[in-house]
C-alpha positions, 0 to 999 in steps of 0.5 A, a space after each residue: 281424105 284417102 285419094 284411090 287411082 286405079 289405071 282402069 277407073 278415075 281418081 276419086 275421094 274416099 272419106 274415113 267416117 271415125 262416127 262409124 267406128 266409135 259407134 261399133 266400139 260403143 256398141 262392142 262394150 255394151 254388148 260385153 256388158 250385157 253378156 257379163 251380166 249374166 254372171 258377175 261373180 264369175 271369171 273370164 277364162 282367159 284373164 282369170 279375172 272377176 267379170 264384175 271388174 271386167 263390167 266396172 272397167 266396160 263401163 268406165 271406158 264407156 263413161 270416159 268415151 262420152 264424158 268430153 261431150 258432158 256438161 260440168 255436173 255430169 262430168 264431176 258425178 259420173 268422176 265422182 261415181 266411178 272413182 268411190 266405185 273403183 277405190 270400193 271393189 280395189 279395197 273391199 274383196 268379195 271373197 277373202 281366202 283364209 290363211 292359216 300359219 301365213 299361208 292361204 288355203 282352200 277356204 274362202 268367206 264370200 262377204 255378201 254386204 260388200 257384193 251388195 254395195 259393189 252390185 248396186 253401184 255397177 248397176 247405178 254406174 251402167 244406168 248411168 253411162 247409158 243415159 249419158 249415150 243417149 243424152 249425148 246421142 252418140 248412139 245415133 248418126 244425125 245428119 242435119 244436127 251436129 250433136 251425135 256422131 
């Protein structure tokens, strides 16, 4: 609790409502989610990284807000899934550039069965997440129950 005394108004309580702001946050990622959706193959501006390793790390911080609130088996399925699905996109590159005496060059091979199984398991991994909020019913404020925020 904040205490605000102004000389023309009586003291009075202000309370800090962290609900509130882990509610914007949860809905500040599924919103980047849903726009890098629109294009995964391609790349932020400003990172000049991949968005579909932006989606698996959205997704990954959305799982990791709600995973405390989660019983045992989700909690090692919803582990289990991200980290087979983060050691896939680490180790397996969609698009592999050709080297040629040592040195890469313009050519690129896009490997289309790795985007499959990496396409698959972001929509699994994103699915999943959102149930999770809804199970969890982080996506609401109940003010007679103590579940949600």
């Amino acid at each position: 609790m904040v205490f605000d005394k102004t000389p023309s108004q009586p003291l009075k309580v202000s309370e800090y409502n962290a609900a509130a702001f882990k509610m914007k946050r949860l809905h500040d990622i599924l919103e980047k989610i849903n726009n890098l959706n629109v294009d995964l193959l391609g790349h932020d501006i400003e990172t000049g990284e991949e968005n579909y390793r932006i989606k698996f790390n959205s997704c990954k911080n959305l799982y990791l807000e709600v995973r405390s609130y989660l019983k045992k088996p989700d909690q090692e399925y919803g582990d289990k899934l991200s980290n087979t699905l983060g050691t896939l996109i680490n180790k397996c590159p969609v698009r592999i550039t050709i080297m040629k005496w040592g040195k890469p060059t313009d050519k690129v091979i896009f490997d289309s069965d790795t985007w499959k199984y990496i396409e698959k398991g972001l929509d699994v991994l994103e699915k999943l997440v959102r149930e999770l909020i809804v199970k969890t019913k982080m996506d609401t404020k109940e003010a007679d129950d103590n579940r949600g925020l």
